[in-house]
N, CA, C and O atoms as a GROMACS GRO file, in nm:
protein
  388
    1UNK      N    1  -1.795   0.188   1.164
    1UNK     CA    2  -1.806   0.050   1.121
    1UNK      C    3  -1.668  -0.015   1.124
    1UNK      O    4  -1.571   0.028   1.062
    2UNK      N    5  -1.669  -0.147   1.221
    2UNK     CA    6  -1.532  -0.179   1.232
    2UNK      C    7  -1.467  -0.305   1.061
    2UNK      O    8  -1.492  -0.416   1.015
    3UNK      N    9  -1.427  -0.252   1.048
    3UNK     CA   10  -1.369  -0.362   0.930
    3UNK      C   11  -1.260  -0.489   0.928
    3UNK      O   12  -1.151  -0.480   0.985
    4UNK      N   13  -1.286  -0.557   0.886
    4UNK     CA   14  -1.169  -0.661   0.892
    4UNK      C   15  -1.051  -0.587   0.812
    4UNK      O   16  -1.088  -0.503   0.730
    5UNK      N   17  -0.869  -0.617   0.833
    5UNK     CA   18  -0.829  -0.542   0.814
    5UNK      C   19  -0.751  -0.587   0.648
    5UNK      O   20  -0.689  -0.511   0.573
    6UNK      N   21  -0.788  -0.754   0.625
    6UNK     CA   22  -0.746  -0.743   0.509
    6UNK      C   23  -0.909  -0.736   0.405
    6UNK      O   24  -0.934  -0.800   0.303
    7UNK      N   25  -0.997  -0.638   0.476
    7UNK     CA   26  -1.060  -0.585   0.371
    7UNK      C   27  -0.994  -0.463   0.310
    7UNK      O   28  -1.008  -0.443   0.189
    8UNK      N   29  -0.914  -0.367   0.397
    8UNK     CA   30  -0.846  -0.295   0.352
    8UNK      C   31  -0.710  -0.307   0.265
    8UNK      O   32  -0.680  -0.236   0.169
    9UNK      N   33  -0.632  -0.413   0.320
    9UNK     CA   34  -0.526  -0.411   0.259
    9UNK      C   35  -0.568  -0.470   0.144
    9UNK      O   36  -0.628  -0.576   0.165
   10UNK      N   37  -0.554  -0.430  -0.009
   10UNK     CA   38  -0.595  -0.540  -0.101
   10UNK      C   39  -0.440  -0.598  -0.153
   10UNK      O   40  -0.464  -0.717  -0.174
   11UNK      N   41  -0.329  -0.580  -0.177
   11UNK     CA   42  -0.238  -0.620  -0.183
   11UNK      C   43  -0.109  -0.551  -0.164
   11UNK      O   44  -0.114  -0.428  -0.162
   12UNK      N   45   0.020  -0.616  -0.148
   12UNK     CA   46   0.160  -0.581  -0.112
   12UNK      C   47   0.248  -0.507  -0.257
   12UNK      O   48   0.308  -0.581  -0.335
   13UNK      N   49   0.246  -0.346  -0.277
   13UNK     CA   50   0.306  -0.310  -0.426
   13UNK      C   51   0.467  -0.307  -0.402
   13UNK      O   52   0.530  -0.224  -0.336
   14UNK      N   53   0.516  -0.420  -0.472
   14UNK     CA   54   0.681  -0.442  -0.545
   14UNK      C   55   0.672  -0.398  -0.654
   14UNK      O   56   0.605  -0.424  -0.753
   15UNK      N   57   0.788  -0.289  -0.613
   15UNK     CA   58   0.859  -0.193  -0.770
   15UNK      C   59   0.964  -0.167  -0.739
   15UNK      O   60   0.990  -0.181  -0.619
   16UNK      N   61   1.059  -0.125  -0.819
   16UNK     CA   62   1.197  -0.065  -0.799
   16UNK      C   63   1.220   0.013  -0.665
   16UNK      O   64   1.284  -0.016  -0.564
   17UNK      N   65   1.154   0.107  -0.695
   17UNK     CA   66   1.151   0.207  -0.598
   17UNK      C   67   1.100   0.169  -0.420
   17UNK      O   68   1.143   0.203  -0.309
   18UNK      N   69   0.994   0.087  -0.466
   18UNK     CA   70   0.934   0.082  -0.311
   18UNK      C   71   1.015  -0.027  -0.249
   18UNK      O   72   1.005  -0.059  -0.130
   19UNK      N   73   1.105  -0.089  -0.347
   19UNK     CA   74   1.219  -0.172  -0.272
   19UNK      C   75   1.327  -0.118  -0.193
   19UNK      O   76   1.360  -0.157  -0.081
   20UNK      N   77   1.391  -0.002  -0.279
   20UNK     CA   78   1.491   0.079  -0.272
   20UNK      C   79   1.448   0.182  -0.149
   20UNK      O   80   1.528   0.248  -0.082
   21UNK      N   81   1.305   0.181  -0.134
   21UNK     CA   82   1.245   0.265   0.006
   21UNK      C   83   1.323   0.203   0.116
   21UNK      O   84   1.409   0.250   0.190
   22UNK      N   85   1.246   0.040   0.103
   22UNK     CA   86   1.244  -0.076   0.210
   22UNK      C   87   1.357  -0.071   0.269
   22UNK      O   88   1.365  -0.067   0.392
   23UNK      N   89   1.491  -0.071   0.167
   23UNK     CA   90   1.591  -0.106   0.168
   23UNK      C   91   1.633   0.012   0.283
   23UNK      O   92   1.691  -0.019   0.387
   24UNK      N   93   1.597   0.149   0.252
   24UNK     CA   94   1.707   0.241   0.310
   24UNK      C   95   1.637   0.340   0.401
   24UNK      O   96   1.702   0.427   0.458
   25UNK      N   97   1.491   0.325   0.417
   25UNK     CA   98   1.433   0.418   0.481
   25UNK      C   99   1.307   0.327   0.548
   25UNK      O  100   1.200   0.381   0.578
   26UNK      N  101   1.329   0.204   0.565
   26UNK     CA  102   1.202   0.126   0.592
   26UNK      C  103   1.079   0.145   0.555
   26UNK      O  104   0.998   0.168   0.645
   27UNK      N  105   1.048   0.143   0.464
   27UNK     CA  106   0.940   0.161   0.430
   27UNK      C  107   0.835   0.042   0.342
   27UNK      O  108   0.868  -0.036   0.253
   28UNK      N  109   0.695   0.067   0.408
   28UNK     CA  110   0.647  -0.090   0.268
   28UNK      C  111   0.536   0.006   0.188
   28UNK      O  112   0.490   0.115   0.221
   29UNK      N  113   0.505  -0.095   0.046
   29UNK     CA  114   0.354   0.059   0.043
   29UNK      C  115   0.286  -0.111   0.002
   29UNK      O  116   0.335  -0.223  -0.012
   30UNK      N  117   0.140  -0.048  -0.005
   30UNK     CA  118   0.018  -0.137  -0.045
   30UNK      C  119  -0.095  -0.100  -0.122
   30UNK      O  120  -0.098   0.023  -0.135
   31UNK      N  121  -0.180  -0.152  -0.173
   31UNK     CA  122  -0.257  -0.121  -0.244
   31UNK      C  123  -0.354  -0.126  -0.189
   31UNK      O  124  -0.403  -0.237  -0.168
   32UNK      N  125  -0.417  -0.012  -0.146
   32UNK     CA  126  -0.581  -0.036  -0.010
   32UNK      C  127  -0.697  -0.012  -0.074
   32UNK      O  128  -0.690   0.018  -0.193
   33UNK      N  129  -0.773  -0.017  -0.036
   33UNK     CA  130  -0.959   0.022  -0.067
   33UNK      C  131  -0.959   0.157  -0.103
   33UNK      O  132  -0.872   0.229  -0.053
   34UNK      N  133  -1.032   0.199  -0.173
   34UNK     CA  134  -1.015   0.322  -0.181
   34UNK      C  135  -1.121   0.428  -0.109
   34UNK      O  136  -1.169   0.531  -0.155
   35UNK      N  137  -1.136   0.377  -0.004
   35UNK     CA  138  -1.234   0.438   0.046
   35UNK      C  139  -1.221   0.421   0.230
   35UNK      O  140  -1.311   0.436   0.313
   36UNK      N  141  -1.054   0.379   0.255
   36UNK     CA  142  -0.991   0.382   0.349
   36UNK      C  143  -0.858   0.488   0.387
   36UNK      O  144  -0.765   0.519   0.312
   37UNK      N  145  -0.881   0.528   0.517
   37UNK     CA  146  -0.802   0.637   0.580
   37UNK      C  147  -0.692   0.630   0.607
   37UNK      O  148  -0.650   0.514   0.604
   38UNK      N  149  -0.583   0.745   0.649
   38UNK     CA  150  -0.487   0.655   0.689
   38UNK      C  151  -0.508   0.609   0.854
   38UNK      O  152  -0.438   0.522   0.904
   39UNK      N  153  -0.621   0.685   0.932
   39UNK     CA  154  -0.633   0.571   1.078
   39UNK      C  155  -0.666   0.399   0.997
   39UNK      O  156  -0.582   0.312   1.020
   40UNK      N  157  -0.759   0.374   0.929
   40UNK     CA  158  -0.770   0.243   0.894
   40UNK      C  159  -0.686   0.189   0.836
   40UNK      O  160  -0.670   0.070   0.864
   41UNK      N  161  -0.597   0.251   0.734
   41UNK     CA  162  -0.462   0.180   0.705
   41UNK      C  163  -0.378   0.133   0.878
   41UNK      O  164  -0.371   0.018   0.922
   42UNK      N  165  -0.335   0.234   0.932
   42UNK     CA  166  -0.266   0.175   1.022
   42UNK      C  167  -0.307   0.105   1.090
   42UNK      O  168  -0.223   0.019   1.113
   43UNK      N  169  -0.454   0.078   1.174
   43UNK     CA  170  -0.503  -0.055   1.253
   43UNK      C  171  -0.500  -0.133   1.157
   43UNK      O  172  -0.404  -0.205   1.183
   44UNK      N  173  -0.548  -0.170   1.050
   44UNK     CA  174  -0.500  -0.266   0.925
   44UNK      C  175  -0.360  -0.315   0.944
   44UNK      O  176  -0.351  -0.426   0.999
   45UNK      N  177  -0.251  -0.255   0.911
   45UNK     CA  178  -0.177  -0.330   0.903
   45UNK      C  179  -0.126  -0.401   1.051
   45UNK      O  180  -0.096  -0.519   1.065
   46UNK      N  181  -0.127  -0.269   1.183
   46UNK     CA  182  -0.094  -0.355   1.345
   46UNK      C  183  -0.137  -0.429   1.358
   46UNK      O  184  -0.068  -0.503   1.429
   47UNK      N  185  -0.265  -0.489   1.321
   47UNK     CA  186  -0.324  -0.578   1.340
   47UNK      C  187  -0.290  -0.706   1.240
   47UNK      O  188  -0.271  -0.813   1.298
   48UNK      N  189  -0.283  -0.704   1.148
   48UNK     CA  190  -0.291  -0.830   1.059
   48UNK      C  191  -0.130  -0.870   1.057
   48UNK      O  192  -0.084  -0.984   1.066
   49UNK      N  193  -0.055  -0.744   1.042
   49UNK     CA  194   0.087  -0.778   1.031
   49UNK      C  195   0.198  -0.774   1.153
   49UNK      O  196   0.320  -0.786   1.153
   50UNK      N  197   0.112  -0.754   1.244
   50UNK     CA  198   0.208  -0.755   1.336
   50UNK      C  199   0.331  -0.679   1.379
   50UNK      O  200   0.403  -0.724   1.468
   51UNK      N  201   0.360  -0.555   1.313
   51UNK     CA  202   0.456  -0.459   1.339
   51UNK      C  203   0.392  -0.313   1.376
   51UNK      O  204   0.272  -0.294   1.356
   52UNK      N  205   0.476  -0.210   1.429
   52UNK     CA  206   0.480  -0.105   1.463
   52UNK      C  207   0.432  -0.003   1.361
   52UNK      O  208   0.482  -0.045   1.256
   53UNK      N  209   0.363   0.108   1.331
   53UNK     CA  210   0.369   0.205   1.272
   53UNK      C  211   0.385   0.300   1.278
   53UNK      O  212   0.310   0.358   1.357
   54UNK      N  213   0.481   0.381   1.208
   54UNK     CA  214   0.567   0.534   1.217
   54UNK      C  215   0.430   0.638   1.180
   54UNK      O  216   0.348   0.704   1.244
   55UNK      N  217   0.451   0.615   1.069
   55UNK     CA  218   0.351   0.688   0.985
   55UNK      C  219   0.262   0.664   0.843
   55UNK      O  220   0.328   0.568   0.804
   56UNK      N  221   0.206   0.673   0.785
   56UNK     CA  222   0.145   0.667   0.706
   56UNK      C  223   0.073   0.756   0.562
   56UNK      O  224  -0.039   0.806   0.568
   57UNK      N  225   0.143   0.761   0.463
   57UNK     CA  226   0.112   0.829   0.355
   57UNK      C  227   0.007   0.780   0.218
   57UNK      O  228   0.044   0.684   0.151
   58UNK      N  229  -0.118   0.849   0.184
   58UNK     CA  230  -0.124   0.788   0.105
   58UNK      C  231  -0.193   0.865  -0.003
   58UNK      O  232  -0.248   0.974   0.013
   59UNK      N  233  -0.182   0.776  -0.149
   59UNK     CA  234  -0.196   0.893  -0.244
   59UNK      C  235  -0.316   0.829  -0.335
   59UNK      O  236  -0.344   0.712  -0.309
   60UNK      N  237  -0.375   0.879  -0.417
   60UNK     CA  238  -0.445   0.835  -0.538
   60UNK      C  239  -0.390   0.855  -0.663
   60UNK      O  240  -0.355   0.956  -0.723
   61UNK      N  241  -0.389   0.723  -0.693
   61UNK     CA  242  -0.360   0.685  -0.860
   61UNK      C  243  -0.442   0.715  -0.949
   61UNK      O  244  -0.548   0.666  -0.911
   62UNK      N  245  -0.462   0.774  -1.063
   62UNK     CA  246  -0.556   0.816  -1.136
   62UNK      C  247  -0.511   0.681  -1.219
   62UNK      O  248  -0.396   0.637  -1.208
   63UNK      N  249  -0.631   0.606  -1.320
   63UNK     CA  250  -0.600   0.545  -1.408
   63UNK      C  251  -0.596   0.570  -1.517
   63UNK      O  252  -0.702   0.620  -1.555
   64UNK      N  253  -0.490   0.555  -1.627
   64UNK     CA  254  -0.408   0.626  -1.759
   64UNK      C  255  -0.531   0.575  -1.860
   64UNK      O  256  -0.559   0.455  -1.856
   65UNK      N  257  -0.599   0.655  -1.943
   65UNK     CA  258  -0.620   0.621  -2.086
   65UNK      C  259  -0.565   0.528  -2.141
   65UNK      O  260  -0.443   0.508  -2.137
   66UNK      N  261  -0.638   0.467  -2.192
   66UNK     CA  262  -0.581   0.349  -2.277
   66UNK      C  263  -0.680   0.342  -2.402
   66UNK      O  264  -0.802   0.338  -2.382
   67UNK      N  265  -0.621   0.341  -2.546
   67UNK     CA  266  -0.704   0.310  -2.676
   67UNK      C  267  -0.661   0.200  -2.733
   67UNK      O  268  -0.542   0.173  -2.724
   68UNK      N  269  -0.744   0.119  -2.799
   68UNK     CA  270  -0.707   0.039  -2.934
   68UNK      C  271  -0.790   0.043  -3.039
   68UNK      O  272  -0.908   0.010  -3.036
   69UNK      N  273  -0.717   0.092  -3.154
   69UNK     CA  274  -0.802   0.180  -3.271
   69UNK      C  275  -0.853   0.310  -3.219
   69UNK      O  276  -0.794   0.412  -3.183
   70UNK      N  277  -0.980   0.278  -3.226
   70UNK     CA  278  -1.064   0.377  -3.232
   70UNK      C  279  -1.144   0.398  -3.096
   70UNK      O  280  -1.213   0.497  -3.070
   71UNK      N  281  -1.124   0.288  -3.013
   71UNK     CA  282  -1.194   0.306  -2.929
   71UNK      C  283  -1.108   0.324  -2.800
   71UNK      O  284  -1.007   0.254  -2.793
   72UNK      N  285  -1.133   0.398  -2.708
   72UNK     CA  286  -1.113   0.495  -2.591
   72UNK      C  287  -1.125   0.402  -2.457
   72UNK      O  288  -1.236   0.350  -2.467
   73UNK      N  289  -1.074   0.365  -2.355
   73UNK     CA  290  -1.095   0.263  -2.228
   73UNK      C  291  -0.988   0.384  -2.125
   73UNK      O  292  -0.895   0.455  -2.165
   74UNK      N  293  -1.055   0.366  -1.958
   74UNK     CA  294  -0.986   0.397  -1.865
   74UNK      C  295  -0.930   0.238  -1.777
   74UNK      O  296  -0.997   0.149  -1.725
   75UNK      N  297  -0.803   0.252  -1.789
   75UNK     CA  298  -0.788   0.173  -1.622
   75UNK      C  299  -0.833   0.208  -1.522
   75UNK      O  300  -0.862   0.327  -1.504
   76UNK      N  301  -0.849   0.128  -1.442
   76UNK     CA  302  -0.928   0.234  -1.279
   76UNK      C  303  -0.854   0.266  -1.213
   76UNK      O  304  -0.741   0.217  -1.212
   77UNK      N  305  -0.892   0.361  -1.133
   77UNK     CA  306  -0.808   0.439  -1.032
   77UNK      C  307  -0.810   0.375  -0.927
   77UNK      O  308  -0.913   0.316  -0.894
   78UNK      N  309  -0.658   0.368  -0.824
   78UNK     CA  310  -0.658   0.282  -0.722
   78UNK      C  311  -0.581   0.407  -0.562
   78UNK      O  312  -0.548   0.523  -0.585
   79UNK      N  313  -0.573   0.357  -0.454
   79UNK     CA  314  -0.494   0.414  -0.388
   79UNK      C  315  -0.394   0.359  -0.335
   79UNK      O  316  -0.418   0.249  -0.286
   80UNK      N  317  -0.300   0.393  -0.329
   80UNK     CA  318  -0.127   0.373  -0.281
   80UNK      C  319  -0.067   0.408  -0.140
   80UNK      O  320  -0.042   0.526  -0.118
   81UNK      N  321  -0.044   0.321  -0.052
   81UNK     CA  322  -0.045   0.365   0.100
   81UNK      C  323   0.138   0.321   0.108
   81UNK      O  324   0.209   0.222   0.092
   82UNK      N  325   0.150   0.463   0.143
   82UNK     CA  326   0.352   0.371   0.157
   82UNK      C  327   0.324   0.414   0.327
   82UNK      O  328   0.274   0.517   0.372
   83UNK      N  329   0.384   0.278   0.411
   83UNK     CA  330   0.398   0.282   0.522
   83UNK      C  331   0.545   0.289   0.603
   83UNK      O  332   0.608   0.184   0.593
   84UNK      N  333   0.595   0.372   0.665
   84UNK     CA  334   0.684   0.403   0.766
   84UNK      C  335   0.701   0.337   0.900
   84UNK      O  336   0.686   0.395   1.008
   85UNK      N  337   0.740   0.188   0.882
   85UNK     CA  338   0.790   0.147   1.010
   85UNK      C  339   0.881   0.195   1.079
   85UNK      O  340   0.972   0.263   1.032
   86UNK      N  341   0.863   0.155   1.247
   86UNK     CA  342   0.935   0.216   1.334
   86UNK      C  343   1.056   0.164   1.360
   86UNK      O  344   1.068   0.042   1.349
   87UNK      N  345   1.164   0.240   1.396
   87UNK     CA  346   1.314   0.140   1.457
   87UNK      C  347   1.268   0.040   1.461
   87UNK      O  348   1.166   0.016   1.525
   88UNK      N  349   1.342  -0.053   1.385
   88UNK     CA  350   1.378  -0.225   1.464
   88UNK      C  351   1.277  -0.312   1.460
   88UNK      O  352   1.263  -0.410   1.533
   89UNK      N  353   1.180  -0.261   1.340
   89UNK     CA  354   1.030  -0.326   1.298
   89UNK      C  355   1.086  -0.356   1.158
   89UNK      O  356   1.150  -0.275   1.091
   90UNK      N  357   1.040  -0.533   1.108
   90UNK     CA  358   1.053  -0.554   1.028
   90UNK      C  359   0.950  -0.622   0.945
   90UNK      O  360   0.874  -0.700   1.002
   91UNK      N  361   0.935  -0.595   0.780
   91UNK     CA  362   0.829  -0.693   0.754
   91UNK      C  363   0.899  -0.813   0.686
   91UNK      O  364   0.986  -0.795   0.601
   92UNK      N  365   0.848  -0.965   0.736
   92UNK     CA  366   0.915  -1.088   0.643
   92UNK      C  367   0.825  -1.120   0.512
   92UNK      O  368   0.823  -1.229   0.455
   93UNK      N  369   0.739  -0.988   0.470
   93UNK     CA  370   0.690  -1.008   0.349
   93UNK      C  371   0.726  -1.000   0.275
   93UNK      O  372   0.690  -1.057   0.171
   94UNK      N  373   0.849  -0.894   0.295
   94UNK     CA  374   0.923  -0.838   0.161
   94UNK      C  375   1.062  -0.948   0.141
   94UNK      O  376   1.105  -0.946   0.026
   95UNK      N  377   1.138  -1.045   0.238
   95UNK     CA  378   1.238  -1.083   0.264
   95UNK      C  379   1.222  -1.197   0.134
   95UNK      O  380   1.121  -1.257   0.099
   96UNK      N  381   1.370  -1.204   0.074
   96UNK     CA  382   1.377  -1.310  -0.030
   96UNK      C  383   1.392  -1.460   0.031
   96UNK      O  384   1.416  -1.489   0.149
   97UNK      N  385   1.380  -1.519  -0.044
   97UNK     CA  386   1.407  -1.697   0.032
   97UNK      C  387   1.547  -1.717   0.019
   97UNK      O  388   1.599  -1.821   0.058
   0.00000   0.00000   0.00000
């Protein structure tokens, strides 16, 4: 089943770290479907974003317990795709104004 590719991507994750990736090892990560691969991550992003892909890693987030009082709640669990662009591929998503 072919998918549109920002059904997969659900959004762009900025943190310390995945900056400090960007910065020194090219790297972007995202927050995808969780029920996408890494072949569908990568036509996802060649396609919508327009750059090269190295490689592709991706992990599952479990979501942390959370209580107030007495009562017990999960956040949901999401998945985390950090992507490995190639030489001399850049994304202007991450670029400041």
């Amino acid at each position: 089943m072919k998918r549109d590719p920002f059904d997969i991507l659900i959004k762009p994750l900025l943190t310390e770290k995945i900056t400090s990736l960007q910065e020194h090892a090219n790297r972007v990560a995202f927050v995808v479907r969780s029920d996408a691969n890494r072949i569908d991550i990568r036509r996802a992003i060649e396609s919508a974003l327009k750059v090269k892909v190295k490689s592709v890693n991706v992990m599952n987030v479990m979501g942390k317990r959370k209580r107030q009082g007495k009562f017990v709640g999960n956040r949901p669990s999401w998945k985390k795709a950090i992507v490995t662009l190639k030489e001399g591929e850049k994304l202007e998503l991450y670029e400041s104004a």
